[in-house]
N, C-alpha and C positions, 0 to 999 in steps of 0.2 A: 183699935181695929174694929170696934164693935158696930158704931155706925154703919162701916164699911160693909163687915157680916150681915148685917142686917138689911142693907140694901139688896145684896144679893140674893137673900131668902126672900120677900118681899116681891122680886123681879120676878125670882125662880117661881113663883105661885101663881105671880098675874101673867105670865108668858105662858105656862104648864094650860093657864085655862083656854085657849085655844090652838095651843100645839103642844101634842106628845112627843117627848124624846128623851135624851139619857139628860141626864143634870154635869155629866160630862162636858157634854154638846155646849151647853148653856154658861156653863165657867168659861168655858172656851171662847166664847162670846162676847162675854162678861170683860174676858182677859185683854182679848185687843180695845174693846171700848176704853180700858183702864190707861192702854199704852199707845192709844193711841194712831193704832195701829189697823189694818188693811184687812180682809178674810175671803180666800178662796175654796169655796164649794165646788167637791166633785161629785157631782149625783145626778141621778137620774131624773126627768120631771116624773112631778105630783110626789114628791117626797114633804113638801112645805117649807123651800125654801122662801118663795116669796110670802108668805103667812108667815113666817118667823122674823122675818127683814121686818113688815109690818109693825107686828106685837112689838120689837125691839125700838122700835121710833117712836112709838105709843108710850111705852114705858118712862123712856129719857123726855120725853114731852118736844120729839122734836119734829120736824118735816119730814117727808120720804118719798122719793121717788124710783120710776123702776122704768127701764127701757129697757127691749131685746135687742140685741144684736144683730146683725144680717150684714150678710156682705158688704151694701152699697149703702149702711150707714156711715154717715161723714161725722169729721168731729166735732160739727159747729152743730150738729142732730142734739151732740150732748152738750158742749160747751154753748151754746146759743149764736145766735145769728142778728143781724140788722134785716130791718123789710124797710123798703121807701111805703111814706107816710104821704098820700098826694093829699092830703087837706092841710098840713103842715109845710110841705115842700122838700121837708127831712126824711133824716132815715132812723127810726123808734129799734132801740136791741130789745128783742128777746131773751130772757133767763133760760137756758138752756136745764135740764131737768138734774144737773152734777148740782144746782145749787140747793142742795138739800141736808139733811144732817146725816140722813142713811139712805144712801143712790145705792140701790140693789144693778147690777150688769149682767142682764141675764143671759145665759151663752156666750159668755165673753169672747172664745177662740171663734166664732164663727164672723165677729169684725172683723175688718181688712187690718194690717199689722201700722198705717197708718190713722185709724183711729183710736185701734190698742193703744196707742204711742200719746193720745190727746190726756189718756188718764196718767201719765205717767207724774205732769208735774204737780197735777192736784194731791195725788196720791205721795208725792213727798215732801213738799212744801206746803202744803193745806192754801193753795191760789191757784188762780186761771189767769191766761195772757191770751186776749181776747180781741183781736182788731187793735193792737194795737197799747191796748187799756191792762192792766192787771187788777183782778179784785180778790180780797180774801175769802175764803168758801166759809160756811156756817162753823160754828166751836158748839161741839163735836161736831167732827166728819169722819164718817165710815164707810168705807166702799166695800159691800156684800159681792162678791161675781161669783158664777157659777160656770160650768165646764161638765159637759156631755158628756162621762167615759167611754159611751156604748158604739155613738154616731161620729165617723171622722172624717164622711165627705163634705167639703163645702166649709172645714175650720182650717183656721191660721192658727200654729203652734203658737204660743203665747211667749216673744223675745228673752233673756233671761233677768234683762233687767227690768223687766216689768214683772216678771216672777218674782224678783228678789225683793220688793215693794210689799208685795202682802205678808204681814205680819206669823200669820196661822193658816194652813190650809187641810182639811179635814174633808169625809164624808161624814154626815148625819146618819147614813144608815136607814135599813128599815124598820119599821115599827114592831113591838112586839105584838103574839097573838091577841094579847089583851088589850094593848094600846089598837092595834087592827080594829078591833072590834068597837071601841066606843069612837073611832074615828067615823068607822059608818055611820054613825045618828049624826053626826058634828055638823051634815050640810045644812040641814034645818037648822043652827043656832049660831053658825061660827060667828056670819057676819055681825053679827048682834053683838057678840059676844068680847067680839074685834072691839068693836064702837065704845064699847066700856070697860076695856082695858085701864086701871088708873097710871097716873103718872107715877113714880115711884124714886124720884128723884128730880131736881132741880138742875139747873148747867153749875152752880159756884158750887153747891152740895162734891159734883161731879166732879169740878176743880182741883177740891180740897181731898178727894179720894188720891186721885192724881198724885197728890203733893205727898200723900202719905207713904203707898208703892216704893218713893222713893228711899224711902227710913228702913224697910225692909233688910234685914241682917243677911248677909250671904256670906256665913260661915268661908273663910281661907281653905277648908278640905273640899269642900263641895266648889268651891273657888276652880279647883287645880284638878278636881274628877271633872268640869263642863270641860278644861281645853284637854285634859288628856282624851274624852271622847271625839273632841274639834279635830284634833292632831291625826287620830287614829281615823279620820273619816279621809281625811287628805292623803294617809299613807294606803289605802287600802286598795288592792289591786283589781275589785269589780267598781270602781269609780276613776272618771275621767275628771271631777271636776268635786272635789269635797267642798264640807262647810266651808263657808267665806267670813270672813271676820263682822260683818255684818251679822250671818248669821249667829254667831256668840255674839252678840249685843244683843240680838232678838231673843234670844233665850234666858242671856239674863236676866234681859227687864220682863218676862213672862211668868218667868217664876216668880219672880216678888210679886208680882199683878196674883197671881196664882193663890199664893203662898197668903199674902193678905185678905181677898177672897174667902178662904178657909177660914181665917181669924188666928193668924200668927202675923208676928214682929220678925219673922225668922224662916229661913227656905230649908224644906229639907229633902231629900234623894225624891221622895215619889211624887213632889212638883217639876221635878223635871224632867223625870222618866214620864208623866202625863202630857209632856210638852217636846219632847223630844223627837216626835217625828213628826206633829204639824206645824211645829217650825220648821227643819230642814226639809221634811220629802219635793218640796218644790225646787229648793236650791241647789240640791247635789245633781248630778248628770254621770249614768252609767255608762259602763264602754258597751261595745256594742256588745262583744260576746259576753258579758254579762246578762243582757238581755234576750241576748240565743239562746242562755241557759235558764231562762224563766226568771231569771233575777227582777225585783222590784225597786226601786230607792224605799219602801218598808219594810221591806224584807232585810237589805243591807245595813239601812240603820237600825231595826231590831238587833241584826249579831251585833254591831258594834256596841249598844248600849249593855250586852249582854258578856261580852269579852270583855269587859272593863270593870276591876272591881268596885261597887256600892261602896260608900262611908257609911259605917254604920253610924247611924240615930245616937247610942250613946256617948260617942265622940265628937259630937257636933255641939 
């Protein structure tokens, strides 16, 4: 796993130099790129979502693209379109801006739920069906979206199975007063600073990370603590709709991504207690009077992870 570690520091430095944030944040990150997987931002603008989407496509040495959402964006806006070519007689497609390695969605709920719907197949099959034609999208592919908490005129609630697609969904948070501070000078130097970001990894390099995640031990107790909390999220009376068996999959394979990250062969309790609400807060759905009563889906899967006894470390 040391390559592996050492990638991630490496990242964490050349990302850190033009975005502040928790090293949290950045595993987290780290974690879907490893599995492959999808990441839904809920934040505010100007927190540096798009500057981090950036940095992270610079790092992998890949392409990146970013479009906003608006109502009367259509899906051929993202997936691309044909234009008649009169010096030809034909009709020349356009690459649409999904063909990228890291396509940032910004405002995602504020596309109509028929464009939402255009990311669905990219986003689980890693292709597009396009006029007709399928093509495979770039290896790695990551879809960054973001979602407004504050403003909810003029979004489309995001279907659930288009929720249940993204891998990890998280807020970034605010900056601290220290990081606040050296963020002020950063306008004079970011772009710059952007531009020479180094690569930090290769696509086979990345591959063979991949391939490793897989070898990751998950101890038979920490095995039977994920579905006793699964079990316990579906039995629980402020939810309408608990984890889904996908979601233990996703959690799984997060913690080894996690777990390897750190520089272990092996998962243990606080990789998945770090992974436990931004894998399910999108997929469970509360009842209403759960909601009356100020309940959150972090709030309810905080008690549940909390009602459930830890394996201890020595036992593993």
């Amino acid at each position: 796993m040391s390559n592996l570690t050492q990638w991630r520091d490496i990242t964490h430095k050349e990302i850190s130099k033009v975005y502040l944030g928790t090293s949290l944040s950045l595993d987290l990150l780290l974690t879907a790129v490893l599995c492959g997987g999808h990441v839904l931002l809920e934040d505010v603008p100007g927190v540096g979502k798009t500057l981090l989407a950036k940095a992270l496509a610079k790092t992998l040495g890949g392409t990146f693209n970013r479009i906003q959402c608006t109502p009367d964006l259509m899906p051929s806006d993202i997936l691309g379109y044909s234009v008649y070519n009169p010096v030809t007689g034909g009709f020349d497609f356009r690459e649409g801006p999904i063909m990228a390695h890291v396509f940032l969605a910004d405002e995602i709920n504020r596309a109509s739920p028929r464009t939402q719907s255009g990311l669905l197949q990219a986003m689980a099959e890693g292709e597009v069906t396009r006029e007709g034609h399928t093509d495979a999208l770039p290896d790695p592919f990551i879809v960054l979206a973001t979602e407004n908490p504050v403003e909810f005129e003029g979004t489309f609630p995001l279907p659930e199975a288009q929720k249940d697609r993204f891998l990890l969904s998280f807020s970034l948070g605010m900056p601290t007063r220290e990081q606040e501070s050296l963020i002020m000078d950063y306008w004079e130097s970011q772009k710059d600073a952007l531009s020479e970001l180094k690569q930090t990894t290769d696509f086979k390099d990345l591959s063979n990370f991949k391939s490793q995640i897989r070898k990751v031990h998950l101890d038979p107790k920490i095995r039977e603590w994920i579905l006793d909390l699964v079990r316990l999220s579906r039995e629980d009376s402020s939810l309408s709709l608990g984890i889904s068996p996908r979601g233990t999959q996703a959690l799984t394979r997060s913690s080894r991504a996690l777990a390897a990250l750190r520089g272990r062969d092996f998962v243990i309790p606080e990789d998945v207690k770090d992974l436990f609400i931004p894998v399910n807060q999108k997929r469970i759905i509360l009842h209403n009077t759960a909601s009356l009563r100020g309940q959150s889906p972090k709030t309810v899967l905080g008690r549940i992870i909390m009602s459930v006894p830890t394996p201890a470390l020595r036992d593993i």
